[in-house]
C-alpha positions, 0 to 999 in steps of 0.5 A, spaced: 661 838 828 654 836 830 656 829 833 661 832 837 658 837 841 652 833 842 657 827 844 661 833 849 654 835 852 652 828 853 659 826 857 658 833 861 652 831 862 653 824 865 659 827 869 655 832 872 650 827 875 655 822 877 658 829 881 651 831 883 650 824 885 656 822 889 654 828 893 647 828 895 648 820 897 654 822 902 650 829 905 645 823 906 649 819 909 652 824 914 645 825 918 643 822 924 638 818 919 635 820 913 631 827 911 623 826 910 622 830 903 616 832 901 619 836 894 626 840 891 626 847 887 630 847 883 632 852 877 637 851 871 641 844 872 638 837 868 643 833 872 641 836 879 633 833 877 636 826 875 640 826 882 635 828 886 631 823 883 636 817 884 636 819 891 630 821 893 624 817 888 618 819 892 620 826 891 618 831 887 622 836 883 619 843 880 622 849 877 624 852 871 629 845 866 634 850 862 637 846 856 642 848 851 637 849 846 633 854 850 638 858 852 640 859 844 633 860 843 632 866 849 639 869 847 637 869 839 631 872 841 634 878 845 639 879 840 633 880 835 629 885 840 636 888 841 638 888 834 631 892 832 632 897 837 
């Protein structure tokens, strides 16, 4: 079952970045000529960073990176702290 979620995660992963991807090079290629960015914020979405570093490489990325296993770990320690109420 391991194996499957991982493998599932993965390909759900590979498809956000493609989407992500997909959607940054056609917002580019709409402007009259290419942005100069100096860096992005964003929360949450892994596949995000990894498509904004495709399309912008000089560009830096800051906030907070969510992953599956954080986000057990932070609903299992609200579920303890709930749970010792």
């Amino acid at each position: 079952m391991l194996i499957n979620y991982s493998f599932q995660t993965l390909r759900q992963s590979l498809i956000f970045i493609v989407v992500f991807l997909q959607t940054l090079q056609k917002l580019v290629e709409c402007l009259p000529e290419r942005p100069q960015m100096v860096g992005f914020m964003v929360d949450f979405e892994s596949a995000m960073w990894k498509a904004l570093g495709e399309v912008f490489p000089r560009v830096w990325c800051e906030g907070v990176r969510v992953s599956p296993h954080t986000s057990r770990v932070a609903e299992n320690t609200r579920a303890r702290a709930a749970n010792s109420l």
